[in-house]
KEFI-854740 format. One record per atom (N, C-alpha, C): residue in one letter; atom name; x, y, z. Coordinates in nm, 4 decimals, padded with zeros to 6 digits, m for minus. Layout:
BEGIN
<node><residuo>A</residuo><atomo>CA</atomo><xx>X</xx><yy>Y</yy><zz>Z</zz></node>
...
This chain:
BEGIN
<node><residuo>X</residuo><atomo>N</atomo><xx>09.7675</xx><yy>m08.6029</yy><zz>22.8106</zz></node>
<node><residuo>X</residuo><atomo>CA</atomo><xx>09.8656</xx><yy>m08.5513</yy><zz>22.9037</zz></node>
<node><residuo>X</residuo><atomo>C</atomo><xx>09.8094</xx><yy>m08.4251</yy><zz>22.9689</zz></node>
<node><residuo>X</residuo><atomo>N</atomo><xx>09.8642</xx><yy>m08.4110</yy><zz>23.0553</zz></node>
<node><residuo>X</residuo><atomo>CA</atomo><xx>09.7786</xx><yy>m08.3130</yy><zz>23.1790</zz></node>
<node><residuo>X</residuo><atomo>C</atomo><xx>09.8627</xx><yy>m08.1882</yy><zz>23.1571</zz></node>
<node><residuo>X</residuo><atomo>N</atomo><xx>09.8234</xx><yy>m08.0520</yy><zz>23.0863</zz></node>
<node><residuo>X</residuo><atomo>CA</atomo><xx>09.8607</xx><yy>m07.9489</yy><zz>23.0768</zz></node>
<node><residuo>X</residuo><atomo>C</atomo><xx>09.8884</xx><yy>m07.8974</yy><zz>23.2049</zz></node>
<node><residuo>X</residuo><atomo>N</atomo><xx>10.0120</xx><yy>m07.8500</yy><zz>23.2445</zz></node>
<node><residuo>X</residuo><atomo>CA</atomo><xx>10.0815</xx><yy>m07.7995</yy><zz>23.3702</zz></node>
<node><residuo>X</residuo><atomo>C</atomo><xx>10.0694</xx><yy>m07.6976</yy><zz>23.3800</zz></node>
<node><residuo>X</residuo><atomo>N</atomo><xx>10.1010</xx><yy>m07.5369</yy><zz>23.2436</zz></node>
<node><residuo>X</residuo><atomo>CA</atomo><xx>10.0874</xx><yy>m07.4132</yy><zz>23.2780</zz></node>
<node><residuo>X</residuo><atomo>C</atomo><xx>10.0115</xx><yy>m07.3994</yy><zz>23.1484</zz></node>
<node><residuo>X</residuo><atomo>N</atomo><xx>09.9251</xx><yy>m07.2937</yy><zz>23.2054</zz></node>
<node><residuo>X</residuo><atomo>CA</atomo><xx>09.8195</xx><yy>m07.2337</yy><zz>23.0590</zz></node>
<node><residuo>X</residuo><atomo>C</atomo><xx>09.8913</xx><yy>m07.1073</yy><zz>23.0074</zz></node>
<node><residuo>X</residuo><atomo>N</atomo><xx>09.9557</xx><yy>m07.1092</yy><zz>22.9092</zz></node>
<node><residuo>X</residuo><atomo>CA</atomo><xx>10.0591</xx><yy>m06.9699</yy><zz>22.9076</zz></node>
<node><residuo>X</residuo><atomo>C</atomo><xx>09.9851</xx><yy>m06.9596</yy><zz>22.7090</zz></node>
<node><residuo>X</residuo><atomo>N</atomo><xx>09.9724</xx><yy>m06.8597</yy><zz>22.6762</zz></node>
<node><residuo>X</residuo><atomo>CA</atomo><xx>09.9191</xx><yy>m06.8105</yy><zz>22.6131</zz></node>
<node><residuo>X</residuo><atomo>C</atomo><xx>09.9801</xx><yy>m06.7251</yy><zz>22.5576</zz></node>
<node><residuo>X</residuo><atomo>N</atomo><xx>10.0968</xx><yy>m06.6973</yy><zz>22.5889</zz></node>
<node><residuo>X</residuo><atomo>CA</atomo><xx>10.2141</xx><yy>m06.5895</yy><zz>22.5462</zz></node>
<node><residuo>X</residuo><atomo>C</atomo><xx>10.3363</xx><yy>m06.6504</yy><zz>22.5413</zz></node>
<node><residuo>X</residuo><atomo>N</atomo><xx>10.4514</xx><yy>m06.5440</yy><zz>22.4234</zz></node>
<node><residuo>X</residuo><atomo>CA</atomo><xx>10.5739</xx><yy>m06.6049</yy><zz>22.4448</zz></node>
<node><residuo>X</residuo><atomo>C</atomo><xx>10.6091</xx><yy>m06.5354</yy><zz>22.5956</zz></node>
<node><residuo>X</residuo><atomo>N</atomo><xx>10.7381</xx><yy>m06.6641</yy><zz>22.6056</zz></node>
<node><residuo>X</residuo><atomo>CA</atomo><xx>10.7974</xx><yy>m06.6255</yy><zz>22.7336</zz></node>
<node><residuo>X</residuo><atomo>C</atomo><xx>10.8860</xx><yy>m06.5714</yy><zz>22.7128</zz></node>
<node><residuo>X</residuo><atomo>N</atomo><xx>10.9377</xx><yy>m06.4056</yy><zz>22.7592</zz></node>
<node><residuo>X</residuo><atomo>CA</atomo><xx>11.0328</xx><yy>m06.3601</yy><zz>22.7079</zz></node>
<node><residuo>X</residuo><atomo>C</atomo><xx>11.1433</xx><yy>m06.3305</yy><zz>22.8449</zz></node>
<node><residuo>X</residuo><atomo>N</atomo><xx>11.2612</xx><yy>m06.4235</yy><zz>22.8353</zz></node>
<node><residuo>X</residuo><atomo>CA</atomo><xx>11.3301</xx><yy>m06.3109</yy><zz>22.9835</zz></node>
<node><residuo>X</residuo><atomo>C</atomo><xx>11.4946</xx><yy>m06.4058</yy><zz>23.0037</zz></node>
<node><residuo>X</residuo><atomo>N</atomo><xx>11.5099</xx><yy>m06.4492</yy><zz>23.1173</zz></node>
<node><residuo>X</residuo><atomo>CA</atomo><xx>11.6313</xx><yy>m06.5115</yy><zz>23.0950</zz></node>
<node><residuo>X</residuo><atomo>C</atomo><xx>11.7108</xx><yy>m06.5265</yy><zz>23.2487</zz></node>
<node><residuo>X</residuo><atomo>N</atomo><xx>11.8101</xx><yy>m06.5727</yy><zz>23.3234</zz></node>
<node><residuo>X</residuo><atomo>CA</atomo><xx>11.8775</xx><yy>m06.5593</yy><zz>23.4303</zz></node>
<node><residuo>X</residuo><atomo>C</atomo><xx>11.8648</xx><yy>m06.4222</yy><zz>23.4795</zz></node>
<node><residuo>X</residuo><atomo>N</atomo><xx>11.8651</xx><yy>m06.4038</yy><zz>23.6201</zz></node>
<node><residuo>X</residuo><atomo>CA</atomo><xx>11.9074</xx><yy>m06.2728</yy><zz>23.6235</zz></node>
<node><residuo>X</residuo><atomo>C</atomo><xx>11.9059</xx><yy>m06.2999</yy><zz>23.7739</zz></node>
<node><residuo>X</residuo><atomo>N</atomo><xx>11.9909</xx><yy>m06.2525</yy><zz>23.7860</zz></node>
<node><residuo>X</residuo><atomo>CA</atomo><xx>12.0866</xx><yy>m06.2602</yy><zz>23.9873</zz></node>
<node><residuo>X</residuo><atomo>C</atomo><xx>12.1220</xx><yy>m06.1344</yy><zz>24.0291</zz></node>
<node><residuo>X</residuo><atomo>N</atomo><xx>11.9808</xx><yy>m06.1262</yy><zz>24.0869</zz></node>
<node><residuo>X</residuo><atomo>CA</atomo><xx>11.9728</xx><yy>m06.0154</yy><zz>24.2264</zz></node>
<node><residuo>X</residuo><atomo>C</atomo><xx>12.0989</xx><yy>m06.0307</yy><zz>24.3199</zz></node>
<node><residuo>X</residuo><atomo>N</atomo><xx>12.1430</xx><yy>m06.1062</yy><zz>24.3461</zz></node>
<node><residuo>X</residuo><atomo>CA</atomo><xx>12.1958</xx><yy>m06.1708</yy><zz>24.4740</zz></node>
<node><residuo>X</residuo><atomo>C</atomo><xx>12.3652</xx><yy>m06.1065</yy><zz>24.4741</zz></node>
<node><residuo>X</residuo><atomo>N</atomo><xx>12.3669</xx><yy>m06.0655</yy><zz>24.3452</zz></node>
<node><residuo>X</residuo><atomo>CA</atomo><xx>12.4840</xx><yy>m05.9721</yy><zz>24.3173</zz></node>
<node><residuo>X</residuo><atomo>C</atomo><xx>12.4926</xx><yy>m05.8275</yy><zz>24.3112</zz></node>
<node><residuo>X</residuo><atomo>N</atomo><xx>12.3854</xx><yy>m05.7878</yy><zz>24.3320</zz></node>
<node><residuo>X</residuo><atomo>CA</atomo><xx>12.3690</xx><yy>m05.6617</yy><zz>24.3953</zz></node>
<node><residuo>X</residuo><atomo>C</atomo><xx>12.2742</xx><yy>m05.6286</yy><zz>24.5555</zz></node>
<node><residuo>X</residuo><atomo>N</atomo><xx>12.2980</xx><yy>m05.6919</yy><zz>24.6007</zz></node>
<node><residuo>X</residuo><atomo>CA</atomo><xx>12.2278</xx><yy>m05.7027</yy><zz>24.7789</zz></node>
<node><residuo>X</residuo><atomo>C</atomo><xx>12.2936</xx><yy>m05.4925</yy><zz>24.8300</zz></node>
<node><residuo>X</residuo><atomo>N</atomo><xx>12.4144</xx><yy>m05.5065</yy><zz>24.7851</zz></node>
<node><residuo>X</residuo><atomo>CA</atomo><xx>12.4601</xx><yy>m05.4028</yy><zz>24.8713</zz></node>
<node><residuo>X</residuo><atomo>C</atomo><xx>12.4346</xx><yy>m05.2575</yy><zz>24.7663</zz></node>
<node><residuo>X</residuo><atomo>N</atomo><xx>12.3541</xx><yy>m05.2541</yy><zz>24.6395</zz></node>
<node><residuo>X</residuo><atomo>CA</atomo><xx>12.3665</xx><yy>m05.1712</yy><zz>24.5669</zz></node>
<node><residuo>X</residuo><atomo>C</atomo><xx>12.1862</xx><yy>m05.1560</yy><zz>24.5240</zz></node>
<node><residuo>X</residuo><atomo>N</atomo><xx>12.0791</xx><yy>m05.1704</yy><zz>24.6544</zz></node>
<node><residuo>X</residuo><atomo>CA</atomo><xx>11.9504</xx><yy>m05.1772</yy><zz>24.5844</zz></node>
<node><residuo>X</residuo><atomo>C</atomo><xx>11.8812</xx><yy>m05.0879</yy><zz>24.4896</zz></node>
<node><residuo>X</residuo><atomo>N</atomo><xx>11.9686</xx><yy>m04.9656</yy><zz>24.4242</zz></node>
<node><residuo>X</residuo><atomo>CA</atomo><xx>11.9131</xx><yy>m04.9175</yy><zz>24.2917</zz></node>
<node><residuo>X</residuo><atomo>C</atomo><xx>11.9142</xx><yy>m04.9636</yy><zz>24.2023</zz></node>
<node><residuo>X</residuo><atomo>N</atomo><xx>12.0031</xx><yy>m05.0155</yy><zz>24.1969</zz></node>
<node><residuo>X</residuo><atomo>CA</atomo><xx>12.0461</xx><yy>m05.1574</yy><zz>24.0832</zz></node>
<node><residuo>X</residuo><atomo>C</atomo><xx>11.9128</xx><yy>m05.2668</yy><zz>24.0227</zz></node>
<node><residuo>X</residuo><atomo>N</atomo><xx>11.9198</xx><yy>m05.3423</yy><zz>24.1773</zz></node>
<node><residuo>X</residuo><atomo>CA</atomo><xx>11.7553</xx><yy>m05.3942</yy><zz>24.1277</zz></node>
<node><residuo>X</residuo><atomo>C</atomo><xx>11.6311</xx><yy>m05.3026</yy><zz>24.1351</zz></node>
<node><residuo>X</residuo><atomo>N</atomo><xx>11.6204</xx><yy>m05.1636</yy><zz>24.1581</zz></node>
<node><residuo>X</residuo><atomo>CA</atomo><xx>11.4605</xx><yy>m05.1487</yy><zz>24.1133</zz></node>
<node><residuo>X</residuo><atomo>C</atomo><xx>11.5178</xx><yy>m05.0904</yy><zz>23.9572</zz></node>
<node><residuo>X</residuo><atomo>N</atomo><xx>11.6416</xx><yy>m05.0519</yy><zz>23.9120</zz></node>
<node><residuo>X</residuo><atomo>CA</atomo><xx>11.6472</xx><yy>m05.0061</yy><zz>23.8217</zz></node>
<node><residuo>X</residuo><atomo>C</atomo><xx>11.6266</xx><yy>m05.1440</yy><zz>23.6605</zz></node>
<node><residuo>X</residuo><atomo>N</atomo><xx>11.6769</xx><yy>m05.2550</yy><zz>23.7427</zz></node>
<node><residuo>X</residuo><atomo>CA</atomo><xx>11.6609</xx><yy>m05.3800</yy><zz>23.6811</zz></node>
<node><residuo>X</residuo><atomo>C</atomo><xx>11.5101</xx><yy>m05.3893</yy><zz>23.6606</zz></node>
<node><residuo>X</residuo><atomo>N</atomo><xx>11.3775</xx><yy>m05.3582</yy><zz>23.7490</zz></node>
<node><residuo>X</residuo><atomo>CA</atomo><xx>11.2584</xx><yy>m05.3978</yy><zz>23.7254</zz></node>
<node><residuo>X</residuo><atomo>C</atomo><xx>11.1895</xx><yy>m05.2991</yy><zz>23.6513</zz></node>
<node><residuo>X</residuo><atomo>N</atomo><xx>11.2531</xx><yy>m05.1881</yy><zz>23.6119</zz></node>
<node><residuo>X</residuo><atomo>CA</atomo><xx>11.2198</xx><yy>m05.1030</yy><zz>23.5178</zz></node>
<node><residuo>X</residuo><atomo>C</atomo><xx>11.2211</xx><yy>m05.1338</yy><zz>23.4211</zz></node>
<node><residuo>X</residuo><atomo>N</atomo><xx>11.3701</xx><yy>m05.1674</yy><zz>23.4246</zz></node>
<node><residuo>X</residuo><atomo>CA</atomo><xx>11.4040</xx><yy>m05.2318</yy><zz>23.2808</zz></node>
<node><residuo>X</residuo><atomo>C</atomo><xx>11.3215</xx><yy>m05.3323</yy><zz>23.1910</zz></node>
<node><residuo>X</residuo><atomo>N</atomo><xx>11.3040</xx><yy>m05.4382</yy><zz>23.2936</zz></node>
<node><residuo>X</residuo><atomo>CA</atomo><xx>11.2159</xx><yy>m05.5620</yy><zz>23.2997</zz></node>
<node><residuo>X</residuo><atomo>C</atomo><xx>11.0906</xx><yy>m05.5151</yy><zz>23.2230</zz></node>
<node><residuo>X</residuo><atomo>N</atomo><xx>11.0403</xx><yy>m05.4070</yy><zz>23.2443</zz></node>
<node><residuo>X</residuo><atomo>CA</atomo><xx>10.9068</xx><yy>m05.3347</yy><zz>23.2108</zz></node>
<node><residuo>X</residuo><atomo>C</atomo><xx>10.9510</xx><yy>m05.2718</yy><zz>23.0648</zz></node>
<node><residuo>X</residuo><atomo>N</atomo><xx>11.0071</xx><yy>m05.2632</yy><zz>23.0530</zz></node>
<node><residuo>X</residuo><atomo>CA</atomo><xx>10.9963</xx><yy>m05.1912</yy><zz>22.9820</zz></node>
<node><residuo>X</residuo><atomo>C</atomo><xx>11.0713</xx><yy>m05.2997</yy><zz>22.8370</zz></node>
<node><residuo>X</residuo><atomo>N</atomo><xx>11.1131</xx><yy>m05.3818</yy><zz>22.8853</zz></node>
<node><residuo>X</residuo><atomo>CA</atomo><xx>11.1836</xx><yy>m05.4806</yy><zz>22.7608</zz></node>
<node><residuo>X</residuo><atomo>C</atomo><xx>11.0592</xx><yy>m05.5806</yy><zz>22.7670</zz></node>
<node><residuo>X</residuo><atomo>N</atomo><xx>10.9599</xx><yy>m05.5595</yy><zz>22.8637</zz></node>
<node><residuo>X</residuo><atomo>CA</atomo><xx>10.8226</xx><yy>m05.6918</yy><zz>22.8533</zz></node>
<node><residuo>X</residuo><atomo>C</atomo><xx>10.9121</xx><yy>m05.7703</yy><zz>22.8694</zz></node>
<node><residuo>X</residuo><atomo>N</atomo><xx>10.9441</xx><yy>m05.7660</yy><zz>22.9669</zz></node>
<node><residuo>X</residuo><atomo>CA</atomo><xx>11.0443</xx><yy>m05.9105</yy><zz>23.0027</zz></node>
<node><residuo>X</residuo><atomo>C</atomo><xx>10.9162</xx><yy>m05.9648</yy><zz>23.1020</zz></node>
<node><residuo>X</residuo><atomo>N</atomo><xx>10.8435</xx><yy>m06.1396</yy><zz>23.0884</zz></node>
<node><residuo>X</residuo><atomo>CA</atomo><xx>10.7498</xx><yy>m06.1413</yy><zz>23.1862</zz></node>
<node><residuo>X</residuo><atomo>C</atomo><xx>10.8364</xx><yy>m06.3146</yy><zz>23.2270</zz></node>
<node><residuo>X</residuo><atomo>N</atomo><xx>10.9409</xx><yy>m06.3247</yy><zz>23.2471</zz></node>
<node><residuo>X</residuo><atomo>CA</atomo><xx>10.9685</xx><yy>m06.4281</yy><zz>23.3322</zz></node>
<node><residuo>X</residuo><atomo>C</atomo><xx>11.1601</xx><yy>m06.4425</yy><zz>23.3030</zz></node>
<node><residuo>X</residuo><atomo>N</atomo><xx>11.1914</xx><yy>m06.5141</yy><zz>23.4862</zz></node>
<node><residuo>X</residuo><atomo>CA</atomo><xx>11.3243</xx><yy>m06.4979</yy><zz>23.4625</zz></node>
<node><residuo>X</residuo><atomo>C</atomo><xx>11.3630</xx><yy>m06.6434</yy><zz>23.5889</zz></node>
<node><residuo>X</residuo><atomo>N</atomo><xx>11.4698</xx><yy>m06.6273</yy><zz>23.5612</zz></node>
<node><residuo>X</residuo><atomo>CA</atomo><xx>11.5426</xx><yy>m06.7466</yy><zz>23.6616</zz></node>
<node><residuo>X</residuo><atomo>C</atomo><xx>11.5718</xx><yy>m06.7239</yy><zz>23.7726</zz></node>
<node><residuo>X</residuo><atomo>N</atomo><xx>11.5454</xx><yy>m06.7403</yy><zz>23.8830</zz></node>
<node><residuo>X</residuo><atomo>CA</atomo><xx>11.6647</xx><yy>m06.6803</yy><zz>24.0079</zz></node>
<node><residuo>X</residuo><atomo>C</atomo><xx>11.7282</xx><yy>m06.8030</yy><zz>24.0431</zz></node>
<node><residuo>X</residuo><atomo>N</atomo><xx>11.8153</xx><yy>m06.7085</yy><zz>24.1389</zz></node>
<node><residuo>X</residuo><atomo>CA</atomo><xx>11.8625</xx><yy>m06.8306</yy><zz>24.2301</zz></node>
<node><residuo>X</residuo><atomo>C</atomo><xx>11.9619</xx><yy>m06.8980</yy><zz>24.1766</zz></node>
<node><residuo>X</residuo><atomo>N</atomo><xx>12.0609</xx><yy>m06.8691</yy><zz>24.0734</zz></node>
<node><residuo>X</residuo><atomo>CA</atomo><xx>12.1400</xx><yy>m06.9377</yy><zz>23.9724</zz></node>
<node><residuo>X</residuo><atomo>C</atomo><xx>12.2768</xx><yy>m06.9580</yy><zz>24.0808</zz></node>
<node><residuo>X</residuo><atomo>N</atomo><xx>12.3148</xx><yy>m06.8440</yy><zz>24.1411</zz></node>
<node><residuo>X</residuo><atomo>CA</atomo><xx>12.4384</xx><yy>m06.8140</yy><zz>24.2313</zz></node>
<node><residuo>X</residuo><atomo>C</atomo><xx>12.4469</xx><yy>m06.8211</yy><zz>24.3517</zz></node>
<node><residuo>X</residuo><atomo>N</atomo><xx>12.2870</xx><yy>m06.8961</yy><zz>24.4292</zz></node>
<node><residuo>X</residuo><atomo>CA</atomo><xx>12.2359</xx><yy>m06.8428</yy><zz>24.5378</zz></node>
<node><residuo>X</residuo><atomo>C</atomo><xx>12.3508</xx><yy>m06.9693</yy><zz>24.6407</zz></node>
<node><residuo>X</residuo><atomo>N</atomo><xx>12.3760</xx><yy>m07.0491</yy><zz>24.5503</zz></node>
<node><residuo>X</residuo><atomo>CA</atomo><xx>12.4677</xx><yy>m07.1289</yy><zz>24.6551</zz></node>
<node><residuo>X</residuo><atomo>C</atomo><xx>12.5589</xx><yy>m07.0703</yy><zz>24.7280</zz></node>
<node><residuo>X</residuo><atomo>N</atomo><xx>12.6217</xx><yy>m06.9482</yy><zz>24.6544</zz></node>
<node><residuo>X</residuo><atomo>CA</atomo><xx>12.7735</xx><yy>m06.8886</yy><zz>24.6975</zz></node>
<node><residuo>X</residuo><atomo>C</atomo><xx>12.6915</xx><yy>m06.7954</yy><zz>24.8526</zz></node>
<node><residuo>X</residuo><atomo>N</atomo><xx>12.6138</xx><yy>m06.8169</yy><zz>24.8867</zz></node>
<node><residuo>X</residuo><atomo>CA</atomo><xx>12.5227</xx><yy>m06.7489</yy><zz>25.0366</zz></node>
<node><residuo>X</residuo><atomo>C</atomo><xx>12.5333</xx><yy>m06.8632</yy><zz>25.1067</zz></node>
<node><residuo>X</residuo><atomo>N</atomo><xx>12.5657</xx><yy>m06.9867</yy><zz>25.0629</zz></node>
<node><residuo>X</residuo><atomo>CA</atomo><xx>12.5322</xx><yy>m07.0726</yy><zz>25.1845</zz></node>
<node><residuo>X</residuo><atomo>C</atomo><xx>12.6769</xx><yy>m07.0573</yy><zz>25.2592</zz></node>
């Protein structure tokens, strides 16, 4: 079987929807701090992104 991603690490991270703070952007750089600092190295988007269409 044909290996798809070479990941070598756990994946640590989970949902997380920007899309609910558009009007509050400290929010998300304060979120990518966070991110850094919990070694968070992967996440979901796009979970809510329907409620934009």
């Amino acid at each position: 079987m044909k290996r798809i991603l070479d990941i070598n690490q756990f994946l640590h991270g989970g949902d997380y929807n920007p899309e609910q703070w558009w009007d509050e952007p400290d929010v998300i750089n304060q979120d990518f701090a966070l991110f850094k600092q919990a070694k968070i190295n992967t996440v979901t988007v796009g979970i809510f992104s329907w409620a934009k269409l």
